[in-house]
C-alpha angles and dihedrals in degrees: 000000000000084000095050087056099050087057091055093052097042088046092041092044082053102055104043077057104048083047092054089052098054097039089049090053099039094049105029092044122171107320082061126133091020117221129254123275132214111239106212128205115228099195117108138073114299135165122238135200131174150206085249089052121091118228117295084018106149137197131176123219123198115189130188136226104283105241106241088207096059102019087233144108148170137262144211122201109185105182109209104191117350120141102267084208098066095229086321094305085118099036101182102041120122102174156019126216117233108264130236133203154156125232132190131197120248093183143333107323092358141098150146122245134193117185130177131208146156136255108209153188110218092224129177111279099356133015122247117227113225100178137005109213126206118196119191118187146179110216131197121196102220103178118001083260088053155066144171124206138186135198152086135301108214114186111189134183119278087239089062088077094074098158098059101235102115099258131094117257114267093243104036113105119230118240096225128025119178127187102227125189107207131195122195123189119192119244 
């Protein structure tokens, strides 16, 4: 009898195993179990350049730590030397202000940015600002020296920001909105 048991057990402990291992073979499949994945930290100094831009066009980002409480961070573009008209659509400017913005991740190497500045007229004694442009991005860190964003470039009256409070109003429409692809490289 005791025999008899130990056969049931050996023959019942195979077969659940021979069942795990179908079951794991036929629903994982090949991509199981995933490979691991580098998690790459954005903060630092890079240079950017974009589809918008004209050949030897620079800009300057500056990201943030990310806080690991909020999964977000800030960021600084400093443009060097892009054409402040935008190709003429905006025929007197002469400058753009740096822009600042705040990003968050979405995932591993990826995040969504959104980033504010100002197109202006450098006017005697203050400048007179023409546009304010909102950029809003999804960014991809391909390596841990580069990332690849996509998004849109809005650029709004200044009258849409009727509030004051440098933004434009939730329900204004900008006058221009651009995709852009941008590629930045660390320095």
């Amino acid at each position: 009898m005791n025999r008899k048991r130990k056969i049931v057990v050996v023959l019942a402990i195979g077969i659940v195993a021979l069942m795990l291992a179908t079951g794991w073979n036929v629903f994982a499949g090949d991509d199981w179990p995933p490979e691991p994945y580098q998690v790459y930290s954005a903060a630092g100094a890079w240079i950017e350049t974009s589809d918008l831009d004209q050949p030897g066009d620079i800009t300057i980002v500056t990201i943030s730590p990310e806080d690991p409480r909020t999964g977000t961070g800030f960021v600084v573009a400093t443009d060097i030397n892009s054409d402040p008209t935008l190709g003429g659509a905006i025929p007197d400017a002469t400058s753009w202000t740096p822009g600042f913005g705040t990003y968050v991740y979405t995932g591993p190497n990826t995040d969504r940015c959104k980033a504010v500045f100002y197109v202006r007229k450098d006017d005697k004694p203050k400048p007179v600002i023409l546009a304010i442009g909102v950029l809003e991005n999804t960014s991809t860190q391909t390596s841990a020296d580069t990332i690849e964003s996509v998004g849109t470039l809005s650029l709004y009256s200044p009258a849409s920001d009727k509030d004051v409070d440098g933004i434009p109003d939730a329900d204004e429409q900008p006058f221009m909105a651009l995709p852009i692809t941008q590629h930045m490289k660390r320095i």
